[in-house]
N, C-alpha and C positions, 0 to 999 in steps of 0.2 A: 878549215883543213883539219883541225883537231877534232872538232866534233864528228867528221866524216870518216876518218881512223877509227874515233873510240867505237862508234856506231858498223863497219866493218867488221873489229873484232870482235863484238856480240854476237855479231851474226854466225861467224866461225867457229866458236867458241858453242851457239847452240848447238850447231849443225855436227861439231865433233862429240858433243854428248850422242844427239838421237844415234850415229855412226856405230860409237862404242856399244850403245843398246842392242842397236840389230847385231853387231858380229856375235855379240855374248849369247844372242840367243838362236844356237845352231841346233843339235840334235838330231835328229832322223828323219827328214827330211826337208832340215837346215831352216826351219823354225817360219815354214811357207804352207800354205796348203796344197794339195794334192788328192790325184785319185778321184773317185766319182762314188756319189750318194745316188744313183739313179736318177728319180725325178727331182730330187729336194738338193740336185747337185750346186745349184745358184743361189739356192736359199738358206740366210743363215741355219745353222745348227740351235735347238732347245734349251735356252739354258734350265739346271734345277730347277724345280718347282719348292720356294721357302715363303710360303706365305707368312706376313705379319700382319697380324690384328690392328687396325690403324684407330689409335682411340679417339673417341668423339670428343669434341671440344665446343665448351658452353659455346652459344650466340650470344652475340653483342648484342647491347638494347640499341633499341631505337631504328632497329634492321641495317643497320652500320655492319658487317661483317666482316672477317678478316680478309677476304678477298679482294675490297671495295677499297680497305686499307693499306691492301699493297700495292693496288695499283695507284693511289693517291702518292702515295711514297715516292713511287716507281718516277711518278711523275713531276714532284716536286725537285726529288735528287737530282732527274735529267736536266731539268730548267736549271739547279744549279752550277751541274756538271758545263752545261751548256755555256752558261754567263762566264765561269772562271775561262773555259776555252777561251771565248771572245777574247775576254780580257787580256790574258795572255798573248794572241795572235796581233791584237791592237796595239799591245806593248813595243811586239820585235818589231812588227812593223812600220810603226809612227813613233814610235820612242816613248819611252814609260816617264811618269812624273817622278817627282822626290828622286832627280838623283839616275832616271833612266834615259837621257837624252841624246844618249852615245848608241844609242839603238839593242839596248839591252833591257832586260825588267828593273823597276827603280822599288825602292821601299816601300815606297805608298802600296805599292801593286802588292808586292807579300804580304802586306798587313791585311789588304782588303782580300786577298786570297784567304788568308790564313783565319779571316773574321768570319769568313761564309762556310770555312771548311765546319767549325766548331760551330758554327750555328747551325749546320745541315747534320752534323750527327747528334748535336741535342735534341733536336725535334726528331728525329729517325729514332733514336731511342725512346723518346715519351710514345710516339706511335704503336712502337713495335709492344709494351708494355699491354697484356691482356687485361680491360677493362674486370671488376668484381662487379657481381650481381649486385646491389643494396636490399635490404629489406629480407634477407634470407629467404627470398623466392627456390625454388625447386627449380630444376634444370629438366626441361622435359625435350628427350634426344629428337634430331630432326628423323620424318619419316625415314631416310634410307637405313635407318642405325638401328630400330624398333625392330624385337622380336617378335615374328608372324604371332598372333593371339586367336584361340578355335573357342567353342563354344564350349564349359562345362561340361565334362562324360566324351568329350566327344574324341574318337583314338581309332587308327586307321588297324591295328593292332587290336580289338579288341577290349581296350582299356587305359585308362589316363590318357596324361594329356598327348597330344601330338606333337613331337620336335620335330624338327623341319631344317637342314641345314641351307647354307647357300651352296654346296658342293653336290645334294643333289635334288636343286630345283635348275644347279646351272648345267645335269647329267655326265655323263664319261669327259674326261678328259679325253685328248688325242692319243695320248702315250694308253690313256687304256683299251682305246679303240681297239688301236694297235699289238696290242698284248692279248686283245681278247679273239682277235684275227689269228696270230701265230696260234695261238693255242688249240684252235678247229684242227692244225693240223701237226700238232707239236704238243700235247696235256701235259706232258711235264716241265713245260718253257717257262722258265723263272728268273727272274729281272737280275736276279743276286747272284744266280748262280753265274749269268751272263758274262756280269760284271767281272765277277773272279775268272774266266777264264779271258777275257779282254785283261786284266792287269797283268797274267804269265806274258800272255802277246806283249803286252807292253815294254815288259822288261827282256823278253828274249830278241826282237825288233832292236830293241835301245842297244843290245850287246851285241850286235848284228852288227849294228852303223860307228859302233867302235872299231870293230875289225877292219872295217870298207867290205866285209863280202855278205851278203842277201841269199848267199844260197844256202846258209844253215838255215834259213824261216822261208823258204819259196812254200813252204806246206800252210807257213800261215797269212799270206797274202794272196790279192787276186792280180792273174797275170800282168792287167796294169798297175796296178801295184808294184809289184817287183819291177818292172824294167822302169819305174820311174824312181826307185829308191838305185835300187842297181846303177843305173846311168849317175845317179848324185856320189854314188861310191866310187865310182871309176872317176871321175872328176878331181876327186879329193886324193886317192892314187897318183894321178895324171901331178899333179900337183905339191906332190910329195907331202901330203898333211894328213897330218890324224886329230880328227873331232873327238878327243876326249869325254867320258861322261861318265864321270864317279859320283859314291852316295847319294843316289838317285832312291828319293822317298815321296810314295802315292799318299797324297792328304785326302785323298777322296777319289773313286768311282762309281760312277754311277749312273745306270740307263736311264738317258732322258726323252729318247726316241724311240720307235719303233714301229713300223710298216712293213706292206707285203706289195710287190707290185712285177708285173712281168714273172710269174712262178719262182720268186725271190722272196726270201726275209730280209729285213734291213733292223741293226738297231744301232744307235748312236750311244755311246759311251762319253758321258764325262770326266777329263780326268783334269786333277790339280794337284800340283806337285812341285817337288823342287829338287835341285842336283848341279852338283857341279861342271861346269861344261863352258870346255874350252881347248884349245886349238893348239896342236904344237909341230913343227916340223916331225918326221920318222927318227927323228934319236929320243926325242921326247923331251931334251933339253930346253930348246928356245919356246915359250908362250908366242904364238901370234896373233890370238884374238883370248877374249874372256879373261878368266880367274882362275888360278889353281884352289885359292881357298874361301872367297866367297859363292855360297849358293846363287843359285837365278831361283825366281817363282817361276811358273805356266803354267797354263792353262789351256788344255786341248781338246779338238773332240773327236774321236777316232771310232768311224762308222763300218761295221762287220756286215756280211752279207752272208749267204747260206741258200742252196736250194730249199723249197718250203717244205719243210718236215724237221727230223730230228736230225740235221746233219754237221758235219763239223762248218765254221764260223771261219771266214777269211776276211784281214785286214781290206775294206776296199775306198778309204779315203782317211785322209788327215786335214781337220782343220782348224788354224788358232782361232781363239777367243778374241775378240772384238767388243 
């Protein structure tokens, strides 16, 4: 009976944390997705592109590599994991020795647990410990890792040697595709500038859904757009609450997207930010979700549309990061 109480209120007890998470995270159109990306409406959103150089690491002798190694590990840990399970199960069930006959685990059983535990992470760590070459052999990187190498004199430029990167033997990204499409019909269409007018929206939107009323930014949303933020405001009206959202600061935007489809531009904006946001009856006294004075993170991606040319940019979805 005890144990089915304590195990009950873990459960509770998680389930009130995730709760608390989701209310805290309300905002503009109350921390869910919305609105439509066109074709890409089902499929996640881009994140940045931060590539990291992944540095090469010696080979092991003897063609041993550290792949071979983990899963050797992978494997022996489970057998371990596996044996203590038994043990344990065999304990509650048939009664454990030294002391477990009452149908609980006895001493011996802890000892021999606790003997296999330290032995399975002494040898996990000698494993994991990257072997040194002996003999001061040279480290020669495996093929993927090796810089393309051209004949002497030989330069696609006229002169020296040829570099080659892997960005472009792997040609345009999407997002440049995409960028180089808007531009046929837009020359002066720049990623940056974009950006900076998605962060005004962002914050003018955000002071929007403080009020509950959408129709000081109906100019910068597409008609679905508005009647689906609109309907969230009349809700929260209906409701008598106001979704607060002060010192609201952009750590980052920035186009990760961009396409053309049905006599449409499309671009996706990433934004990451943080702001205080939280919930309080229309006197402004009572809190009833979030924090007055702790920040939330988030992480969004809020995708603009535009007839294809140089024309103004309307909000036409919101979706969180995943």
């Amino acid at each position: 009976m005890r144990r089915s109480l304590a195990l009950i209120s873990l459960v509770v007890l998680v389930l009130t944390g995730i709760l608390m998470v989701a209310d805290a995270w309300a905002r503009a159109g109350r921390g869910g997705s919305s609105g439509s990306r066109g074709s890409r409406s089902y499929s996640a959103p881009m994140r940045p592109s931060s590539p990291t150089p992944t540095p090469a690491r010696p080979s092991s002798p003897s063609g041993f590599d550290q792949g071979s190694r983990s899963g050797m590990s992978r494997g022996l840990m489970g057998g371990i994991a596996g044996f203590m399970l038994g043990g344990l199960l065999g304990s509650l069930l048939f009664g454990g020795m030294g002391g477990g006959l009452g149908g609980g685990i006895g001493m011996l059983d802890i000892l021999i647990v606790g003997a296999l535990v330290m032995l399975g992470l002494a040898w996990w760590r000698r494993r994991q410990q990257t072997p040194v070459l002996a003999g001061g052999s040279a480290y020669t990187a495996p093929p993927q890792d090796r810089t393309p190498s051209y004949p002497t004199g030989w330069s696609g430029q006229g002169g020296g040697q040829a570099q080659t990167s892997t960005a472009e033997l792997a040609g345009p990204s999407d997002l440049d595709r995409g960028i180089g499409h808007i531009r046929q019909m837009d020359s002066g269409f720049e990623p940056a500038r974009v950006a900076e007018v998605a962060s005004d929206a962002f914050f003018k939107v955000q002071a929007a859904w403080t009020q509950r009323d959408m129709g000081a930014v109906r100019g910068l949303l597409t008609p679905d757009m508005h009647a689906s933020l609109k309907q969230q405001c009349d809700q929260l009206r209906a409701e008598r609450r106001v979704n607060r959202l002060e010192n609201i600061a952009v750590r980052t935007a920035e186009v990760t997207e961009a396409w053309q489809e049905s006599g449409q531009d499309f671009v996706t904006v990433h934004f990451l930010a943080s702001v205080l946001d939280y919930t309080t009856d229309e006197s402004g006294r009572q809190v009833l979700e979030g924090n007055r004075t702790e920040p939330v993170k988030f992480e969004e991606f809020w995708t603009f549309t535009r007839p294809v040319g140089p024309n103004p940019w309307t909000l036409s979805a919101i979706q969180q990061a995943v």
